[in-house]
DRENLUMLO-891693 format. One line per field, with one value per residue (C-alpha): residue in one letter; x, z negated, y negated. Coordinates in steps of 0.05 Angstrom, whole numbers, plus 5000, padded with zeros to 4 digits. Example, Ala and Ser with C-alpha at 12.3 -4.5 7.8 and 13.67 -1.06 7.14 Angstrom:
REM DRENLUMLO-891693
resn c(A, S)
c1 c(5246, 5273)
c3 c(4844, 4857)
c2 c(5090, 5021)
END
This chain:
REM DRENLUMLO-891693
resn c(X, X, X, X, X, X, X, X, X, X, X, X, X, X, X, X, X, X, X, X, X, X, X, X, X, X, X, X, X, X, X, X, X, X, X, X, X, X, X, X, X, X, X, X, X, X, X, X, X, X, X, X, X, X, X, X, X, X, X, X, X, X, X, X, X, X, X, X, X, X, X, X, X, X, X, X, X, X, X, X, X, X, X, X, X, X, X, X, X, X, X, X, X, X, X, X, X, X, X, X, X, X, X, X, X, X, X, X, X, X, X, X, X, X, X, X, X, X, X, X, X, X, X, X, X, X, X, X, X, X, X, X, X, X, X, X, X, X, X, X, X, X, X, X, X, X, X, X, X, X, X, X, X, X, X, X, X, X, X, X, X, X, X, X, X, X, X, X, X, X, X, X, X, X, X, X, X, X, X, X, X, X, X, X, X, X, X, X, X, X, X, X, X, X, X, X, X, X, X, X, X, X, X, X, X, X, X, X, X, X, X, X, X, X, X, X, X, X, X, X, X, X, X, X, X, X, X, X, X, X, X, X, X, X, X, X, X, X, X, X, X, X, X, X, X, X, X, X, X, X, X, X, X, X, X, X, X, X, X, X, X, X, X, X, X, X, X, X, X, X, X, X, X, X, X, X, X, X, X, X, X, X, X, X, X, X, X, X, X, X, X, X, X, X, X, X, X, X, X, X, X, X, X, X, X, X, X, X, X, X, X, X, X, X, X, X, X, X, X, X, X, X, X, X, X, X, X, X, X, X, X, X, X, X, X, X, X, X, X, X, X, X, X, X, X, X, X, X, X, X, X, X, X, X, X, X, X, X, X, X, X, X, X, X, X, X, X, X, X, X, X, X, X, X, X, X, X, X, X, X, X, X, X, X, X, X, X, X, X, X, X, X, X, X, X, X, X, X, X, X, X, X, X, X, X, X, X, X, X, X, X, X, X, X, X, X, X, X, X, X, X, X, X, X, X, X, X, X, X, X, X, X, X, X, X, X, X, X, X, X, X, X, X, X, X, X, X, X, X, X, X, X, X, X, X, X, X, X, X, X, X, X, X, X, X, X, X, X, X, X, X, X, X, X, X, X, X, X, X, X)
c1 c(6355, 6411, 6404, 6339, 6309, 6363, 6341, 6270, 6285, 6360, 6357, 6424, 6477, 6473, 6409, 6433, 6443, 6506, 6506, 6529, 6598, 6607, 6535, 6539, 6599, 6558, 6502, 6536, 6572, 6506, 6488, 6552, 6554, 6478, 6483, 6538, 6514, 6450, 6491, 6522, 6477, 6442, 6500, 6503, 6426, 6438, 6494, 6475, 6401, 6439, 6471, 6407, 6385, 6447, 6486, 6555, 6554, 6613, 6585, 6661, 6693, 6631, 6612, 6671, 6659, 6617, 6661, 6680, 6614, 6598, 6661, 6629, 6560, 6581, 6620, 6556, 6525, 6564, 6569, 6494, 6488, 6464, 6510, 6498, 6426, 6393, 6330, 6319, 6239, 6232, 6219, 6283, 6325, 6285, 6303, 6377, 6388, 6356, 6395, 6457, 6442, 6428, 6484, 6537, 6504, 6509, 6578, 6601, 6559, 6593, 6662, 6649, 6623, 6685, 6737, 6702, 6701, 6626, 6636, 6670, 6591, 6529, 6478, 6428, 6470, 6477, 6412, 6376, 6426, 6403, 6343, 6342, 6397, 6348, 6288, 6335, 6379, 6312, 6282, 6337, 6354, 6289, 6285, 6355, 6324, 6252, 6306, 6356, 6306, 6299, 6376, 6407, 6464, 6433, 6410, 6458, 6440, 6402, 6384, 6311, 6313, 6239, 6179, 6113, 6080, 6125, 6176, 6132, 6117, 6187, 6211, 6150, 6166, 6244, 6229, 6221, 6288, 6267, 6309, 6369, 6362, 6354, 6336, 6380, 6352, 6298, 6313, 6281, 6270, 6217, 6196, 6138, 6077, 6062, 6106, 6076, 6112, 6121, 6172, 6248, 6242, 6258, 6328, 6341, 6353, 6379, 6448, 6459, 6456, 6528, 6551, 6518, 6569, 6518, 6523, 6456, 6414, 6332, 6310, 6232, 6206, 6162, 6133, 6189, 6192, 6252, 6296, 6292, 6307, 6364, 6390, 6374, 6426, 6471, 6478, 6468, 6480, 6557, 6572, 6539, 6558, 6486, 6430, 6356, 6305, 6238, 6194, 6125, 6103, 6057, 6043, 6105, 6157, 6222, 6225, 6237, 6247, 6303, 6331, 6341, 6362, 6315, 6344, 6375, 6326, 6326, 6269, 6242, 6226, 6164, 6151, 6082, 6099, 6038, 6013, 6071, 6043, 6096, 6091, 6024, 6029, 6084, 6032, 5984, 6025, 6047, 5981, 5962, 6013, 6011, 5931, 5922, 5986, 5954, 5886, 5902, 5947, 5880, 5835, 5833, 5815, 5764, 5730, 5742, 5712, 5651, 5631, 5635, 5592, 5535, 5540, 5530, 5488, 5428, 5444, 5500, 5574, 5588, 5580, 5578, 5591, 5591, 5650, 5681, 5744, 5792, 5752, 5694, 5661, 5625, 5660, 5629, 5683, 5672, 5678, 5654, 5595, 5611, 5540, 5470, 5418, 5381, 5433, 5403, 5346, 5393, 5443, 5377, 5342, 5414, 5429, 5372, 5375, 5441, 5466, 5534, 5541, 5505, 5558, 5617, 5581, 5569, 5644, 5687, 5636, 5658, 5629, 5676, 5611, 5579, 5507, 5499, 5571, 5561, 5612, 5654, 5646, 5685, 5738, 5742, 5745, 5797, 5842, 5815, 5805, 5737, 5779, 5803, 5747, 5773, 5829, 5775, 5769, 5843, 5849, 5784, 5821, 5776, 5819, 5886, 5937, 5961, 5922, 5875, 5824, 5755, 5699, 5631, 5593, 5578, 5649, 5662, 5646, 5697, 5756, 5729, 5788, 5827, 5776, 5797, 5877, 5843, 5800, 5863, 5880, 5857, 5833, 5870, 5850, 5906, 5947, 5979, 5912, 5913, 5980, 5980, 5934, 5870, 5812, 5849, 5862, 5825, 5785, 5825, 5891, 5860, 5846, 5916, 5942, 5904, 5934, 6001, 6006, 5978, 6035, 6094, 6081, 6139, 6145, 6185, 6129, 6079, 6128, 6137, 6061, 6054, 6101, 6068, 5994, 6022, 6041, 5975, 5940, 5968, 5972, 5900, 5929, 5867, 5817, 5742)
c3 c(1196, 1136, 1087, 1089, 1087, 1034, 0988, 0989, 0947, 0916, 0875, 0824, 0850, 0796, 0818, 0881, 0885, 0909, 0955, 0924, 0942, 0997, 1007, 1091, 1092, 1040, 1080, 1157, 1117, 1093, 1156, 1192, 1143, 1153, 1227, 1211, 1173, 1206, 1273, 1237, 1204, 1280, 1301, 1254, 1252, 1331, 1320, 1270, 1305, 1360, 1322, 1295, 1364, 1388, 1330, 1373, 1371, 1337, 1285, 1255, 1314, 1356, 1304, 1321, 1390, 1396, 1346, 1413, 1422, 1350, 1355, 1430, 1398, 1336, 1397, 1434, 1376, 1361, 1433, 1433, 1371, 1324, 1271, 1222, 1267, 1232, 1261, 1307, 1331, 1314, 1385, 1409, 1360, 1380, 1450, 1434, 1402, 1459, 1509, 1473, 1455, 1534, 1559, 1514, 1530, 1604, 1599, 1565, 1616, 1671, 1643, 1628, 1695, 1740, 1693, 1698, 1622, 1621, 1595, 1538, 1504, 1492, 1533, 1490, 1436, 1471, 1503, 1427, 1398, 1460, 1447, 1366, 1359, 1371, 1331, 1273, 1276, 1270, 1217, 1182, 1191, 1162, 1104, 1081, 1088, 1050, 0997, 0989, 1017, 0937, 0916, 0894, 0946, 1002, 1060, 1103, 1056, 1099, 1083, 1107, 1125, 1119, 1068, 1106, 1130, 1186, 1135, 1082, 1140, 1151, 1077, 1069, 1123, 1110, 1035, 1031, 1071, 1124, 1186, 1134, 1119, 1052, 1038, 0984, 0978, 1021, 1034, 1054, 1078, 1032, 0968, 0979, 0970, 0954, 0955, 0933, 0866, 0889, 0949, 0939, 0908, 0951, 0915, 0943, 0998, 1068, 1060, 0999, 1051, 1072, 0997, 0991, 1021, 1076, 1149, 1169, 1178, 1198, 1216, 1208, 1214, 1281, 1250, 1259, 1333, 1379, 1358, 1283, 1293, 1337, 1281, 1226, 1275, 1282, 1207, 1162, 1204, 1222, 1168, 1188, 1249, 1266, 1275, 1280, 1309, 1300, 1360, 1343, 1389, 1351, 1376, 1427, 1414, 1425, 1464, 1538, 1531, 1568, 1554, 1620, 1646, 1683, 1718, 1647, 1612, 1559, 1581, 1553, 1608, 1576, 1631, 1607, 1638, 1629, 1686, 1739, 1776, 1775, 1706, 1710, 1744, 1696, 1640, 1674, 1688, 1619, 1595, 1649, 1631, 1548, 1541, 1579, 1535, 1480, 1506, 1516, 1442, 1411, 1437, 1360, 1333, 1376, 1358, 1292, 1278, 1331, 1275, 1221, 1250, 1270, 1200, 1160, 1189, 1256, 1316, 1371, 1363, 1405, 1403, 1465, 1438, 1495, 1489, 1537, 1566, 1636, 1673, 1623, 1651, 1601, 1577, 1545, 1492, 1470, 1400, 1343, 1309, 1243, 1225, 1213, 1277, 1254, 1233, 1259, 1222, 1164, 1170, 1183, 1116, 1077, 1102, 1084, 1017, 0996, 1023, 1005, 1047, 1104, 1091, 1096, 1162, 1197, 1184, 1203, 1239, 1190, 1125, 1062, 1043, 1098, 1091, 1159, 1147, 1139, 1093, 1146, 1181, 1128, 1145, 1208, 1207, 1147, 1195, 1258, 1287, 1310, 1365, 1395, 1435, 1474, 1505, 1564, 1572, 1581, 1638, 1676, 1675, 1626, 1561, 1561, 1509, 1471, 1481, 1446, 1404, 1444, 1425, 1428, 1458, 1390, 1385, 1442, 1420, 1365, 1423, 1436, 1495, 1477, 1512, 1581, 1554, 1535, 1593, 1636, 1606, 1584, 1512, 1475, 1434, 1385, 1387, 1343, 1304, 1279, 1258, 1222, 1167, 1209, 1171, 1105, 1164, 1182, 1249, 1262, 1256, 1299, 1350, 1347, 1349, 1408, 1441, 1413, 1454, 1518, 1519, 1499, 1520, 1533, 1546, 1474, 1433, 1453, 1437, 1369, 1369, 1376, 1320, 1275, 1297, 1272, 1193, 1190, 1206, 1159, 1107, 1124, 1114, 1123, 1150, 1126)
c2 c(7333, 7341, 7289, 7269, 7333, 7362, 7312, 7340, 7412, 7428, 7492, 7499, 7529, 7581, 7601, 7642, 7704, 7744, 7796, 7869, 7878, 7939, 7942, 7938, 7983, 8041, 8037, 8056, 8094, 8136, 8134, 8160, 8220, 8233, 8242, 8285, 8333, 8326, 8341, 8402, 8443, 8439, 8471, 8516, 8542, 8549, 8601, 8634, 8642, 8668, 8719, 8739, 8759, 8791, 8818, 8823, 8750, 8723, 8673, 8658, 8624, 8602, 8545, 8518, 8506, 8458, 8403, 8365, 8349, 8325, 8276, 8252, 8244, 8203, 8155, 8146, 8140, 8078, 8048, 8051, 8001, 8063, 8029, 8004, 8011, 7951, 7908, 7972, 7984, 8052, 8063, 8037, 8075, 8139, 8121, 8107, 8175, 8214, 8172, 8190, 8261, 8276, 8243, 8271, 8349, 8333, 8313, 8375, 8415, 8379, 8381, 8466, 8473, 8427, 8466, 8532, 8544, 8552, 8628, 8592, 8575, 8601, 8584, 8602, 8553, 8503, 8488, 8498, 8444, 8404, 8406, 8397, 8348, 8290, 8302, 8326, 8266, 8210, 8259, 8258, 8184, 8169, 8214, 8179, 8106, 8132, 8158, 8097, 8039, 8027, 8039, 7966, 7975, 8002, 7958, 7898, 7840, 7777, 7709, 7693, 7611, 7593, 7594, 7595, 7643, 7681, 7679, 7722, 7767, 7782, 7795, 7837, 7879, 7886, 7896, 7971, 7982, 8019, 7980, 7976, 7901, 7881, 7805, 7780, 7705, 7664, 7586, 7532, 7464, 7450, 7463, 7524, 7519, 7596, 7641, 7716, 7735, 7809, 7779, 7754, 7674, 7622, 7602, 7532, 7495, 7511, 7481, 7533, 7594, 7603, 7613, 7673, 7723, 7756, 7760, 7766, 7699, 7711, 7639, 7648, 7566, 7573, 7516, 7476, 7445, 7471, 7409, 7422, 7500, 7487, 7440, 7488, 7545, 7489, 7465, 7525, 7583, 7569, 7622, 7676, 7735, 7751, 7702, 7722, 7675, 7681, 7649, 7627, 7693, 7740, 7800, 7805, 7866, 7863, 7926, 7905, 7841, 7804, 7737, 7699, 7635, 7599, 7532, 7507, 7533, 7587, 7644, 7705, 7760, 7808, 7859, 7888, 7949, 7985, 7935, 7967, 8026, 8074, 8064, 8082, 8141, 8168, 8156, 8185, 8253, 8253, 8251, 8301, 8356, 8344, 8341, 8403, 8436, 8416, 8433, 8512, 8511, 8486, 8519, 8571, 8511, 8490, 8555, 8553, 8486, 8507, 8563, 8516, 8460, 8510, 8538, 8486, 8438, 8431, 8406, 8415, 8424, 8371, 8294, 8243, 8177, 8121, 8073, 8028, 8036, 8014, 7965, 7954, 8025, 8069, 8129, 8182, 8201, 8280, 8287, 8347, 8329, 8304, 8271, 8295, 8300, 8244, 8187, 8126, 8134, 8150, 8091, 8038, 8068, 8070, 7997, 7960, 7995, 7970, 7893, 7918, 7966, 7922, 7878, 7916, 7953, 7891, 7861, 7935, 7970, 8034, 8052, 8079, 8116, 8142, 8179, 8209, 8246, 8323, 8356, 8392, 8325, 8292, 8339, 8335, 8255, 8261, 8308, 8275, 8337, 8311, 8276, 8336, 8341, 8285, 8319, 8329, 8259, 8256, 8307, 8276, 8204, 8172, 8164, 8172, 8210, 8135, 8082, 8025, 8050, 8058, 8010, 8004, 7948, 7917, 7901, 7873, 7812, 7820, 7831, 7757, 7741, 7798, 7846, 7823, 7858, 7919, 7942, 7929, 8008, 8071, 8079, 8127, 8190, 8159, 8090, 8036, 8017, 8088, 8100, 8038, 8041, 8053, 8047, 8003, 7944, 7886, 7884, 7819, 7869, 7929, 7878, 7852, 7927, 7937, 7874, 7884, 7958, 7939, 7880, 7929, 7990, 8036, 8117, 8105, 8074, 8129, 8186, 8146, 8138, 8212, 8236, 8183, 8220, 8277, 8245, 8213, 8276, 8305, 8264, 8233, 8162, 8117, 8172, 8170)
END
């Protein structure tokens, strides 16, 4: 592949750009010292809440006691690949922390108990830093990448080798910092053809790479056949200590997956777990003792938002829209009614009035502008609290907690041979369409949401799923 193809696009040499000196080092570094302090002030709020319930409580010496397991957490931390904690699935990380967290608490509850120095803690301490350690540590962690994602130095700098499409996708998702990567120059094999303006340029050609001081290579050419890519690894990537390849596999996650050898073959093992049954049944008893949690804890709201619906508009408080769900059955999803009694004969009139809004109904199935929405309905879908509703479905076994978004039978169709994926599951009150983007997607992306959950489903990408739910509600990110 080398000279024939170098010959094709050479860039100057002083066109590259160099990586910023101490920029991998500054940014474990910002992330050591942010699980630290993080780790800390946990401690601290955990004594000092303690003392606020028992006043004898020594606050002096007792923050002191837990340091032992700050310096054990900081070492799991680091065994479990949390630094520098780049290219991490949000999911995975979450599931790394927790890991960590737990094991390092057990230990010390282990080690208290054989030694019979249990006397020497709190209880009450140390099972509320058990518990808050985790969520403070990923809520931290991402409030520090939101905050430096934009800061020149910040990120492990990456060459992307590729220019066509999968190679965009990749520098526009790495470009805002948030899995600590930042792309310092993209090259190629060929000159592009478009490259967006708002992305790192492509500054030459492949065999420039290994002058440009980083140590992270993302080979995005799917469109190159096996041979070529191996030869591109083999050529241009000697420089380098980690080497990304990216397959010509959209929609696969990389959580789960196992490389194996097959014979002499390479092969990739992709579980689909949600398939196994005892995975399954944890699912299901998750989504059994959560929804009805979370059932009792809303039921205020449930009355509050019954009073409001009867008071502002005709018509019952309650909604039974028909959607299909595990084996193509009918489910009648419960929702609050957010539209006026007679909306078909409102959407017909208000469609054949305006062809743009026929348009835009007929291509997302959702309308920016919708006439049948009351006012408190416009609330309610802007909080999606006309979902809640749904927690029913959950406990009778219809819908399930995280899950594909339910459809109608008009857009079946539109699953096209990705419907046969989704009735293999529940549909979910929430899922991956919703917490990315929702209604400013594509249908062509909420299908491939839809597909992309069912293939990599995991306990961890629901409980990420489930604290992103909680951002978008709040936030109304996409909602009308």
């Amino acid at each position: 592949m080398g000279a024939s193809t170098r010959a094709l696009y050479v860039a100057p040499a002083t066109a590259l750009p160099r990586v910023a000196a101490g920029s991998q080092w500054r940014t474990t570094a910002s992330i050591v010292i942010c699980d630290l302090v993080c780790l800390w002030c946990v401690f601290v709020f955990a004594v000092v809440w303690r003392h606020m319930t028992d006043p004898a409580y020594e606050v002096g010496f007792s923050t002191f006691q837990l340091l032992p397991c700050l310096g054990m957490m900081m070492v799991a931390f680091w065994i479990q690949g949390l630094y520098p904690g780049v290219m991490l699935h949000p999911a995975e990380e979450m599931r790394r922390v927790v890991f960590s967290a737990c094991t390092v608490f057990l230990v010390i509850a282990s080690t208290a108990f054989l030694w019979r120095t249990a006397e020497t803690y709190s209880r009450s301490v140390y099972l509320l830093t058990w518990a808050a350690a985790a969520p403070a540590v990923l809520l931290a962690r991402h409030a520090v990448r939101r905050r430096l994602g934009r800061v020149e130095w910040w990120g492990v700098p990456a060459v992307v080798l590729g220019s066509g499409a999968s190679a965009q996708r990749v520098v526009r998702s790495l470009q805002d910092g948030s899995r600590g990567v930042k792309v310092v120059a993209v090259v190629s094999a060929d000159r592009p053809g478009n490259w967006p303006e708002d992305l790192a340029p492509v500054a030459g050609h492949l065999s420039l790479c290994n002058g440009m001081g980083a140590r992270y290579a993302i080979v995005a050419m799917p469109e190159k056949g096996s041979g070529e890519t191996r030869h591109v690894m083999q050529d241009y990537c000697s420089g380098f200590s980690h080497v990304f390849v990216v397959p010509d596999m959209t929609g696969i996650c990389s959580l789960g997956v196992s490389a194996r050898e097959i014979g002499s073959e390479f092969g990739i093992e992709m579980p689909q777990r949600l398939f196994h049954r005892n995975a399954a049944v944890t699912k299901r008893v998750l989504d059994l003792v959560t929804g009805g949690v979370a059932l009792v804890l809303a039921a205020p709201v449930f009355a509050v938002v019954a009073v409001l619906i009867k008071a502002t508009s005709r018509g019952p408080v309650f909604y039974r829209d028909q959607r299909y769900g595990r084996g193509g059955e009918v489910v009648e999803a419960l929702k609050f009614r957010t539209m006026v009694p007679n909306a078909k004969a409102v959407l017909a009139e208000y469609l054949e009035a305006n062809p743009v809004a026929r348009r835009e109904w007929l291509r997302d199935r959702k309308l920016r502008e919708d006439p049948r929405v009351t006012g408190v309905g416009k609330w309610l879908r802007r909080t999606s609290l006309d979902e809640l509703p749904q927690l029913w479905n959950v406990l009778a076994g219809e819908m399930s907690l995280v899950g594909p978004r339910p459809i109608v039978e008009a857009e079946i169709e539109k699953y096209g041979r990705g419907y046969g994926l989704y009735t293999r599951v529940r549909p979910g009150i929430t899922g991956l369409w919703q917490v990315s983007g929702r209604n400013n997607t594509t249908y062509e992306e909420r299908v491939g949401f839809d597909e992309y959950y069912v293939r990599n489903w995991s306990i961890w990408m629901d409980a990420y799923i489930l604290v992103r739910t909680i951002k978008v509600v709040l936030t109304g990110e996409g909602a009308y």
